[in-house]
DOZA-699589 format. One record per residue (C-alpha): residue number from 1; residue in three letters; chain; x, y, z. Coordinates in pm, 1 decimal. Layout:
N
+-----+------+------+----------+----------+----------+
| pos | code | unit |     east |    north |       up |
+-----+------+------+----------+----------+----------+
| NUM |  Ala |    A |        X |        Y |        Z |
...
+-----+------+------+----------+----------+----------+
***
This chain:
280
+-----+------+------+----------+----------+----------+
| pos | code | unit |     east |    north |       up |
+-----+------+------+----------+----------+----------+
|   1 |  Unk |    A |   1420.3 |  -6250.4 |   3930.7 |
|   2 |  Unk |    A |   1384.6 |  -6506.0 |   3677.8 |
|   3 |  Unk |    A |   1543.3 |  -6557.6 |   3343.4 |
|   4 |  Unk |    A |   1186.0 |  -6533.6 |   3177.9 |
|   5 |  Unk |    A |   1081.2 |  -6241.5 |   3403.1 |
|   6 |  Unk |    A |   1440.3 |  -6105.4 |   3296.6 |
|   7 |  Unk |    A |   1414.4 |  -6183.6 |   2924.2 |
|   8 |  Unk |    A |   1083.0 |  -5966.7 |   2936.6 |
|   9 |  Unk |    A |   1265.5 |  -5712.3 |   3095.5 |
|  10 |  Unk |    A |   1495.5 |  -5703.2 |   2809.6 |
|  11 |  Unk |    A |   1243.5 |  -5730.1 |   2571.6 |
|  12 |  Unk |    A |   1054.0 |  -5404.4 |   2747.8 |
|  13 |  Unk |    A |   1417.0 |  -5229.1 |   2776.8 |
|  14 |  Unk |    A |   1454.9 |  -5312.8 |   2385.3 |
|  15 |  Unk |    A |   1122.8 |  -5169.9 |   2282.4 |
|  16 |  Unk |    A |   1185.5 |  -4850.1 |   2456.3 |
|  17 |  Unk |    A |   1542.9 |  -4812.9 |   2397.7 |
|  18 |  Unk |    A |   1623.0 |  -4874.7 |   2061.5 |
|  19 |  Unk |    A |   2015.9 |  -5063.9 |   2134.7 |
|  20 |  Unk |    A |   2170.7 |  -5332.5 |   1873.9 |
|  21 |  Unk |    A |   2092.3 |  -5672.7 |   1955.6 |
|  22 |  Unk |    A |   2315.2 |  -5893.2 |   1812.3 |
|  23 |  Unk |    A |   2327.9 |  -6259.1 |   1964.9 |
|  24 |  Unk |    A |   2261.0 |  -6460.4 |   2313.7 |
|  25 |  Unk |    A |   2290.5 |  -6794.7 |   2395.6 |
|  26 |  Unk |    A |   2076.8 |  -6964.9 |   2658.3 |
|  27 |  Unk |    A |   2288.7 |  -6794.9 |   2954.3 |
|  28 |  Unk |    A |   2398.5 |  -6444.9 |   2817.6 |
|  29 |  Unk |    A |   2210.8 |  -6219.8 |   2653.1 |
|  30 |  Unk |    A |   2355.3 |  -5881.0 |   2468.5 |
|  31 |  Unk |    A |   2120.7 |  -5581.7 |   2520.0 |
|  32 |  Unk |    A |   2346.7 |  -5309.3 |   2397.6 |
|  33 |  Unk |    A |   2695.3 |  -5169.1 |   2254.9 |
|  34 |  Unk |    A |   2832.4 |  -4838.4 |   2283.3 |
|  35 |  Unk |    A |   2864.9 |  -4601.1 |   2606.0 |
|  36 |  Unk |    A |   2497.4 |  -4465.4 |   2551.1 |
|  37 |  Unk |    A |   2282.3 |  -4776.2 |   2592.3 |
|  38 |  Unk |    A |   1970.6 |  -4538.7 |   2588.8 |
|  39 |  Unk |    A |   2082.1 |  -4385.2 |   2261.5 |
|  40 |  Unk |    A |   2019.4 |  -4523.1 |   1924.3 |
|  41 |  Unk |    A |   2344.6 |  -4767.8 |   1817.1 |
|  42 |  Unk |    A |   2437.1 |  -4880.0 |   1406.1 |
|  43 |  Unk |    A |   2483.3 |  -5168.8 |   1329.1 |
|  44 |  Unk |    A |   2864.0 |  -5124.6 |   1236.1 |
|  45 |  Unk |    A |   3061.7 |  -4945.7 |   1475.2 |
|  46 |  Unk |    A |   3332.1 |  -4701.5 |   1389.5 |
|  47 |  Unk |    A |   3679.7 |  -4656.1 |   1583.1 |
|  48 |  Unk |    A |   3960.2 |  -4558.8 |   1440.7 |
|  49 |  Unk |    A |   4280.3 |  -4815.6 |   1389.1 |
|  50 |  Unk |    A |   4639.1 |  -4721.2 |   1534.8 |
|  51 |  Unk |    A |   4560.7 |  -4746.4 |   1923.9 |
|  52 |  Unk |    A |   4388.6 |  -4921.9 |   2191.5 |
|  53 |  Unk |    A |   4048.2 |  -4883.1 |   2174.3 |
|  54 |  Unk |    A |   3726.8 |  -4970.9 |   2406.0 |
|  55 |  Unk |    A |   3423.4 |  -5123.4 |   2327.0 |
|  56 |  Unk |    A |   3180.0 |  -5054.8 |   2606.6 |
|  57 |  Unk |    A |   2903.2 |  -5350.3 |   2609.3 |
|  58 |  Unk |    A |   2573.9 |  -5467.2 |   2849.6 |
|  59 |  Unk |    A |   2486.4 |  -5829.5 |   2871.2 |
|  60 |  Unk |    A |   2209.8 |  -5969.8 |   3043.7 |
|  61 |  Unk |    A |   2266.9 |  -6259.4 |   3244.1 |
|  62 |  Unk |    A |   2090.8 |  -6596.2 |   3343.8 |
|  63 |  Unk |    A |   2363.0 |  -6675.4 |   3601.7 |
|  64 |  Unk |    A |   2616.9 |  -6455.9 |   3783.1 |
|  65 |  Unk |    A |   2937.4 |  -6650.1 |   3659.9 |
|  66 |  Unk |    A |   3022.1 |  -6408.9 |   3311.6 |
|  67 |  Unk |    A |   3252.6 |  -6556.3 |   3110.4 |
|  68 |  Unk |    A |   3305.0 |  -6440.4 |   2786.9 |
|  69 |  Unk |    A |   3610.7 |  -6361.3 |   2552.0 |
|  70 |  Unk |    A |   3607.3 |  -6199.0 |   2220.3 |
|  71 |  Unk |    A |   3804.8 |  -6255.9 |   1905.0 |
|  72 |  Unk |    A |   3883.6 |  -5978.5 |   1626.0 |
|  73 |  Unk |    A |   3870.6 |  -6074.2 |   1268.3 |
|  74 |  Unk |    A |   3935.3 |  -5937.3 |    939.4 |
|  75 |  Unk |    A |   3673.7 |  -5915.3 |    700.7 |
|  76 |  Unk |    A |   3618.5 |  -5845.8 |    306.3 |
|  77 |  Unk |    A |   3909.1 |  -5960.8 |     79.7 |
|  78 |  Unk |    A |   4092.6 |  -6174.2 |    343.5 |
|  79 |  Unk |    A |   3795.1 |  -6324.8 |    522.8 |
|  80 |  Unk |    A |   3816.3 |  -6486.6 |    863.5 |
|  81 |  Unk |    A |   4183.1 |  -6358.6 |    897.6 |
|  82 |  Unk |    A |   4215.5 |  -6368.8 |   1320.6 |
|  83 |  Unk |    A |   4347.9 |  -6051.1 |   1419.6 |
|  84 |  Unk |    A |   4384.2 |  -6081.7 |   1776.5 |
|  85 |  Unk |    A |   4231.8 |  -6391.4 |   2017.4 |
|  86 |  Unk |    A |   4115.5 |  -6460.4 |   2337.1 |
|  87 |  Unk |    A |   4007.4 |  -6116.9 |   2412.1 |
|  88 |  Unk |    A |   3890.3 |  -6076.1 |   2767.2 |
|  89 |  Unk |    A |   3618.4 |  -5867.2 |   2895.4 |
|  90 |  Unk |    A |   3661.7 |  -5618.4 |   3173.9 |
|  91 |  Unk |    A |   3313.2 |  -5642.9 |   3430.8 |
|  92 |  Unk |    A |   3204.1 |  -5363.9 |   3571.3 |
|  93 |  Unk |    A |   2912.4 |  -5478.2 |   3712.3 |
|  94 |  Unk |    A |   2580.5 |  -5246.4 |   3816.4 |
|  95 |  Unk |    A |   2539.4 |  -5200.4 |   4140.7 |
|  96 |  Unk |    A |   2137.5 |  -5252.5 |   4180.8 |
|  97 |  Unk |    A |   2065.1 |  -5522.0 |   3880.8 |
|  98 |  Unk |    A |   2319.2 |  -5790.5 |   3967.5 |
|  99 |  Unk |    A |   2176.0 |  -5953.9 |   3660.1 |
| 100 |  Unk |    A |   2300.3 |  -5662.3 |   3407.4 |
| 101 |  Unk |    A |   2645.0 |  -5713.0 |   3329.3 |
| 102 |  Unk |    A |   2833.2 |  -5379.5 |   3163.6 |
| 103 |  Unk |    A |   3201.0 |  -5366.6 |   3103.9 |
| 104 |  Unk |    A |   3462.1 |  -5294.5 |   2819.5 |
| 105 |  Unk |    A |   3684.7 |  -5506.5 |   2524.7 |
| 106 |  Unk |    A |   4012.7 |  -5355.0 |   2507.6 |
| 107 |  Unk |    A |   4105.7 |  -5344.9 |   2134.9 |
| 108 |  Unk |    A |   4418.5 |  -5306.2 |   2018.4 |
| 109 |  Unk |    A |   4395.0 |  -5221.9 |   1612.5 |
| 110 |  Unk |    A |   4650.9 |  -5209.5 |   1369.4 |
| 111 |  Unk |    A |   4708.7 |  -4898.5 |   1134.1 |
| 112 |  Unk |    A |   4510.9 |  -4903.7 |    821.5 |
| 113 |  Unk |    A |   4546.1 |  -4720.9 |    544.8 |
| 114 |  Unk |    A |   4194.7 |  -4753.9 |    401.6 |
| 115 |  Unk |    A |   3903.3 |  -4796.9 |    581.1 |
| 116 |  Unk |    A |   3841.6 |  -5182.9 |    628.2 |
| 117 |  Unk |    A |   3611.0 |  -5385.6 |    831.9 |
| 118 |  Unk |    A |   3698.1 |  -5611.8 |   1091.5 |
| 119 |  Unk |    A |   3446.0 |  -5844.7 |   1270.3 |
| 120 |  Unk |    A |   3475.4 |  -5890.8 |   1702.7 |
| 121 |  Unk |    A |   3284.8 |  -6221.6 |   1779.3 |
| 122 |  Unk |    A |   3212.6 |  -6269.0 |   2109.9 |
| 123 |  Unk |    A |   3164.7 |  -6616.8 |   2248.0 |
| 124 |  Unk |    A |   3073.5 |  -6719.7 |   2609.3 |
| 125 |  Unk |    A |   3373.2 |  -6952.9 |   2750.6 |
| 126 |  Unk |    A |   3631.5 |  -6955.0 |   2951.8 |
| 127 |  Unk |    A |   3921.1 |  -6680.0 |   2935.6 |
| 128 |  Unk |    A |   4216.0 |  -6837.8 |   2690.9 |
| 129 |  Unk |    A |   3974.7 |  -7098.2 |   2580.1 |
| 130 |  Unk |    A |   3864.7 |  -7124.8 |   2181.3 |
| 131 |  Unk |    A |   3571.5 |  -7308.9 |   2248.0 |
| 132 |  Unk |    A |   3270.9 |  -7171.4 |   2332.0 |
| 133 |  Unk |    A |   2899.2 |  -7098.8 |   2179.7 |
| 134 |  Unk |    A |   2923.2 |  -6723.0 |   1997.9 |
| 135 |  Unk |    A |   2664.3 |  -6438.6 |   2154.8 |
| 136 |  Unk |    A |   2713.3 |  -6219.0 |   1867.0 |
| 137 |  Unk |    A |   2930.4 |  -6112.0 |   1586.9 |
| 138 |  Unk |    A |   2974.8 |  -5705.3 |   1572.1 |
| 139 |  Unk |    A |   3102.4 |  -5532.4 |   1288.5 |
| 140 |  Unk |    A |   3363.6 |  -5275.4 |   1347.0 |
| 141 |  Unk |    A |   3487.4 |  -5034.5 |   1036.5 |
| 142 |  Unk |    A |   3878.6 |  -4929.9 |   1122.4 |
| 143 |  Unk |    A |   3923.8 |  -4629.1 |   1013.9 |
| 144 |  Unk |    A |   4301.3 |  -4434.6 |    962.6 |
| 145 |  Unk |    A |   4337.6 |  -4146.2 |   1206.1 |
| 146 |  Unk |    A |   4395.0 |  -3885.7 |    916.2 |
| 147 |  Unk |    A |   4086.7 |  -3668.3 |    885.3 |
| 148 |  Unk |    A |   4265.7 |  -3403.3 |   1086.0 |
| 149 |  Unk |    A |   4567.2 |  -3388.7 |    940.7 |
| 150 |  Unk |    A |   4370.3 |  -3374.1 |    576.0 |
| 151 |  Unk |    A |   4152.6 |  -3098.2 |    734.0 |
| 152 |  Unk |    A |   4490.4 |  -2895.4 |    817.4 |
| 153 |  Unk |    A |   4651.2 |  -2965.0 |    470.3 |
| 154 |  Unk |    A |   4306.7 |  -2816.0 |    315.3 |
| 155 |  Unk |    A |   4351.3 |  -2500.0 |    477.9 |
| 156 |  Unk |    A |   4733.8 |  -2483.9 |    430.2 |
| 157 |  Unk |    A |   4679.9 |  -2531.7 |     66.3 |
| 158 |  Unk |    A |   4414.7 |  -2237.7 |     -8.3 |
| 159 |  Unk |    A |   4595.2 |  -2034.8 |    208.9 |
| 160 |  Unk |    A |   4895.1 |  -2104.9 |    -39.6 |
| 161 |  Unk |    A |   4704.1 |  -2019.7 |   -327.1 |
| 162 |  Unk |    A |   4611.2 |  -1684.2 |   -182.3 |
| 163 |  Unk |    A |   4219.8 |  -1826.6 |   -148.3 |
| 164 |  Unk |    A |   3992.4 |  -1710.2 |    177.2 |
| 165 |  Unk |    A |   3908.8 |  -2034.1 |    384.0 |
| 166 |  Unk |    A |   3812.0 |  -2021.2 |    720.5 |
| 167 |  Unk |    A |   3718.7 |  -2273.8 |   1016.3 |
| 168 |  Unk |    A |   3508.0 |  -2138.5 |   1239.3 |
| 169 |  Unk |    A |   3332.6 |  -2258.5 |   1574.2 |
| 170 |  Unk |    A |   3047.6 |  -2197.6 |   1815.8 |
| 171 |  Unk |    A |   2889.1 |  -2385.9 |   2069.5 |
| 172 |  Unk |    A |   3009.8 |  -2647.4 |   2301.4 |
| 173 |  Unk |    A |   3219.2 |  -2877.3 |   2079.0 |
| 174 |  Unk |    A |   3333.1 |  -3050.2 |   2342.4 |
| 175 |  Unk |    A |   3686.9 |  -3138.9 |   2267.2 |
| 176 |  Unk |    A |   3717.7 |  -3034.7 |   1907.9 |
| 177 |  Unk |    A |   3862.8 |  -2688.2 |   1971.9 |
| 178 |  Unk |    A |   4139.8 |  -2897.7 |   2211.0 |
| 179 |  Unk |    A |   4222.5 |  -3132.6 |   1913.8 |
| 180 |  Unk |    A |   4268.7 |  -2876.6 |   1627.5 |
| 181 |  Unk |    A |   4484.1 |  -2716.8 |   1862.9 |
| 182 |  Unk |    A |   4667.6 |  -2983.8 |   1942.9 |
| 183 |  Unk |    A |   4688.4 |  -3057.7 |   1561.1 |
| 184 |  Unk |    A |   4792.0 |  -2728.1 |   1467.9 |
| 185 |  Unk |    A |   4464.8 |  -2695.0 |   1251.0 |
| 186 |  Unk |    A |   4358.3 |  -2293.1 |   1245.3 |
| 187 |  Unk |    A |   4048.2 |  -2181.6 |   1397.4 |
| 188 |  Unk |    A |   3826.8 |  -1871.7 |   1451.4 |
| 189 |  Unk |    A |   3647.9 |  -1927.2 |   1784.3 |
| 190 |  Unk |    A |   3330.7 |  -1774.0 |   1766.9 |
| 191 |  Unk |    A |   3193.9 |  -1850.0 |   2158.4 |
| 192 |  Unk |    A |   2894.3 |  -1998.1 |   2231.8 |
| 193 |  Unk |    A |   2651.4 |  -1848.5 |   1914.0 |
| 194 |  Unk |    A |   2605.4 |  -1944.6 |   1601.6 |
| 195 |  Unk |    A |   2621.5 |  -1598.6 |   1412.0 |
| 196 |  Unk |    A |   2381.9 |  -1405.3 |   1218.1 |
| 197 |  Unk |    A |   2583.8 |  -1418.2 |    873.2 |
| 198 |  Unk |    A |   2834.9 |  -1656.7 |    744.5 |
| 199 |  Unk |    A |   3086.9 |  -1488.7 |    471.3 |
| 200 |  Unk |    A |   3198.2 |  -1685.0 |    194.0 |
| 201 |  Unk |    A |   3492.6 |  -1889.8 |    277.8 |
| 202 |  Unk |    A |   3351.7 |  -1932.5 |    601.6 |
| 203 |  Unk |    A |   3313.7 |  -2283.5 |    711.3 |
| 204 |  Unk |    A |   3120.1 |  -2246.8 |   1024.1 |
| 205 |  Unk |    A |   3068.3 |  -2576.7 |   1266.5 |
| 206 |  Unk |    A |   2893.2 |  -2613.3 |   1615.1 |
| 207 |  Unk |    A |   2619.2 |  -2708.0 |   1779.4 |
| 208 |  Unk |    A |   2277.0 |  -2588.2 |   1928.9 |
| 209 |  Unk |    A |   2111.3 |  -2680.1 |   2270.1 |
| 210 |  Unk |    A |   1782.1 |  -2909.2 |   2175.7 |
| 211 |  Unk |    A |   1539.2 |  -2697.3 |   2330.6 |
| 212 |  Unk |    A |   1696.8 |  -2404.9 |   2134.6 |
| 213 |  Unk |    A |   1517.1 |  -2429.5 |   1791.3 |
| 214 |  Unk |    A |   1771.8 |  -2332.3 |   1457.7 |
| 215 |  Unk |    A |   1826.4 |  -1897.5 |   1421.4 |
| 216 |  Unk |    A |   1734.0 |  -1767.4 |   1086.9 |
| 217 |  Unk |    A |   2112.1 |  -1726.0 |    952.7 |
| 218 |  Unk |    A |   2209.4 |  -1501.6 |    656.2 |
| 219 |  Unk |    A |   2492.0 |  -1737.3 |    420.9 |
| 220 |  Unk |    A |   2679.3 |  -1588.0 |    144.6 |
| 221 |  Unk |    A |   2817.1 |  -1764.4 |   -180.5 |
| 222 |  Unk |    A |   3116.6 |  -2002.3 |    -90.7 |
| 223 |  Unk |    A |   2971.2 |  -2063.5 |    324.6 |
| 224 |  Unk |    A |   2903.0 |  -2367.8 |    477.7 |
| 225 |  Unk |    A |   2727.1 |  -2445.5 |    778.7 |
| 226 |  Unk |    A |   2752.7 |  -2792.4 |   1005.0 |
| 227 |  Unk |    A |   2559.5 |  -2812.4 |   1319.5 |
| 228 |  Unk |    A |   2454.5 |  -3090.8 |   1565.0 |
| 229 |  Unk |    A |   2105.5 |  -3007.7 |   1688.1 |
| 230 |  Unk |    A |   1932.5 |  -3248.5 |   1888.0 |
| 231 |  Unk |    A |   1535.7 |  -3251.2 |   1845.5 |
| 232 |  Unk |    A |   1325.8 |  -3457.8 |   2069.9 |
| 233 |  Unk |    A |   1035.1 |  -3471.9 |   1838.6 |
| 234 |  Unk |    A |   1254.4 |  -3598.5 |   1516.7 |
| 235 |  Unk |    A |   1433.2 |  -3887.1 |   1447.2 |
| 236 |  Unk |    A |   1773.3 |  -3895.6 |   1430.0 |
| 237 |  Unk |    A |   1912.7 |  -3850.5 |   1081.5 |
| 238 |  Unk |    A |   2140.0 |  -3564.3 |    871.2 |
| 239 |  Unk |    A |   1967.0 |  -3303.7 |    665.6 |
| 240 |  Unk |    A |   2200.7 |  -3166.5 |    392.1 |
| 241 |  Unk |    A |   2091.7 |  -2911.0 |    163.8 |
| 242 |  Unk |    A |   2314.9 |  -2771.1 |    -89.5 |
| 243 |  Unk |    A |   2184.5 |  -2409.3 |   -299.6 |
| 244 |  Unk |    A |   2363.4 |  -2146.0 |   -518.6 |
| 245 |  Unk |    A |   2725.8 |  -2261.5 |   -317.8 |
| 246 |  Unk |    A |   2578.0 |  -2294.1 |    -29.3 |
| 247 |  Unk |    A |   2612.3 |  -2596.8 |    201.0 |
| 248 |  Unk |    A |   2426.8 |  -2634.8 |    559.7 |
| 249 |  Unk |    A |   2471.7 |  -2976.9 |    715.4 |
| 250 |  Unk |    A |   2212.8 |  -3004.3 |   1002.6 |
| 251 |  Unk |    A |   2282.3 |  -3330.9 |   1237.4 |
| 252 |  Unk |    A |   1958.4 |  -3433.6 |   1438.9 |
| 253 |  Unk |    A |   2215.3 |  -3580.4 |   1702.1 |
| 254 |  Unk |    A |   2383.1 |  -3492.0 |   2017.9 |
| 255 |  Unk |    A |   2713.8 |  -3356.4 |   1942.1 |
| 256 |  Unk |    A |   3019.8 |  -3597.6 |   2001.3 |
| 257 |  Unk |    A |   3153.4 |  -3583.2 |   2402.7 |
| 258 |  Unk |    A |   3520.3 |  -3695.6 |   2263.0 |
| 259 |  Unk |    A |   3589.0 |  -3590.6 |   1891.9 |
| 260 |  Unk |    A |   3928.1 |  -3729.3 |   1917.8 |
| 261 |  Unk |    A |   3782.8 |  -4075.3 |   1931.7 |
| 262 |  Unk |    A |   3483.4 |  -4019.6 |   1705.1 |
| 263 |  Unk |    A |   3583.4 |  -4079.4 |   1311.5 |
| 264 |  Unk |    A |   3231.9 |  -4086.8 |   1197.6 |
| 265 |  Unk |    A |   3215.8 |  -3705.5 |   1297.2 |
| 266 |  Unk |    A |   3536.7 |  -3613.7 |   1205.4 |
| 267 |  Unk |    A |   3452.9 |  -3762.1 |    809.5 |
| 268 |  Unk |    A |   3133.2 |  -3549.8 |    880.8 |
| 269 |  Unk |    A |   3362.2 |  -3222.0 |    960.1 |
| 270 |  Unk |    A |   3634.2 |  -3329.6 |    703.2 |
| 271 |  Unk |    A |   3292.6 |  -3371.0 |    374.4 |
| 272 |  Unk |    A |   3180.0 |  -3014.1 |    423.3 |
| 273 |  Unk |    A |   3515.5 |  -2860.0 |    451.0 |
| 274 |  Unk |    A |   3596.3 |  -3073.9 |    129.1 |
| 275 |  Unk |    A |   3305.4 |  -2986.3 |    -28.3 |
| 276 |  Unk |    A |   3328.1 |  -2590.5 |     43.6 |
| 277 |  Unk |    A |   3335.1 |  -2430.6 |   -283.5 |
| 278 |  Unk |    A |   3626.3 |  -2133.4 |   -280.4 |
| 279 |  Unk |    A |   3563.7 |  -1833.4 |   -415.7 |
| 280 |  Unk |    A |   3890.1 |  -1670.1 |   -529.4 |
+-----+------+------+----------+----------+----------+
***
């Protein structure tokens, strides 16, 4: 296949598939970031800091030699402070399109104590070099791994001060009941429905199958609802509507396959338990 058969293939992926393009040079091309190509990507990614994290990406090549290398930068107040260099990028290439190219950055991230922005720009070159011609510059916000532990200090407070608050989840939620566990952050489990009636102090959170369309639900003063519901005929956004202390959070999104590794939904989870009125 050709480079300008290929570069109309990634034009025809792009216009179906709506993935970041950020950058190419005349030899690599990048067609998408995140582990869901097909899904819709932001322009800033969020990962949390503290750890080693991985950045899946896709490149599109001209030639089969891939050589690219990233560096991580901090942005805002100290700009174009290098963070780490030289980055390397670990090919795992597809089996049937020799000319995609998909594979992981390895980031390790300092602690932060604020949310702050760094910048990875990758560059085609050799491995340990600092030349080379940049593909693309992608934004990453660092978040601190904390939501949790502020989740559990909300509850431990109004539980203190003798006020009703409860946590409570249906659904799938892949991996969220095993991390409030392991964070020692109380729960009610209600199984795989949402329920009829939410009591105040009730902070209910799950999510609904796509073809399953949302249950009327009965919400007293003081309850909050947050569910991921996919719809195939919407776009993807967050409808929030708040009335006479109620809150219900409805995300037009697949719910998160590792919530230990997702900050933007734990800030999600961590608003609307914030923002639960109590009602003493």
């Amino acid at each position: 296949m050709s480079w300008s058969a290929l570069a109309r293939l990634s034009s025809l992926i792009l216009t179906m598939v709506p993935a970041i393009v950020l950058g190419s040079t005349n030899d690599v091309l990048l067609i998408s970031v995140g582990k869901k190509p097909s899904s819709p990507a932001d322009d800033v990614r969020w990962v949390f800091g503290g750890g080693t994290r991985e950045l899946p990406v896709s490149f599109l090549l001209k030639n089969q030699q891939l050589r690219v290398a990233a560096d991580l930068y901090l942005s805002g107040g100290k700009l174009g402070e290098p963070i780490a260099k030289a980055i390397s990028f670990q090919t795992q290439p597809d089996g049937k399109f020799q000319e995609l190219s998909s594979g992981i950055f390895s980031l390790n991230l300092p602690d932060v104590e604020k949310p702050v922005l760094m910048l990875l720009n990758i560059r085609n070159g050799e491995r340990g070099s600092n030349d080379g011609r940049e593909i693309a510059s992608i934004p990453l916000m660092v978040y601190p791994d904390t939501f949790i532990r502020q989740i559990g200090k909300r509850f431990a407070d109004e539980t203190a001060a003798g006020h009703s608050l409860t946590l409570s989840l249906f659904g799938d939620m892949k991996g969220l009941r095993e991390l409030l566990r392991l964070k020692q952050v109380p729960f009610d489990d209600l199984g795989r429905d949402l329920p009829s009636k939410l009591s105040a102090g009730t902070v209910a959170v799950g999510d609904l199958p796509k073809d399953h369309p949302l249950p009327p639900l009965s919400m007293d003063s003081g309850s909050s609802l947050m569910v991921f519901h996919e719809d195939p005929t919407a776009p993807e956004n967050i409808t929030l509507t708040s009335q006479d202390r109620r809150i219900q959070m409805v995300i037009h999104h697949t719910a998160p396959a590792n919530w230990a590794e997702d900050p933007k939904a734990q800030k999600l989870l961590f608003d609307i338990i914030q923002k639960t009125p109590v009602i003493p």
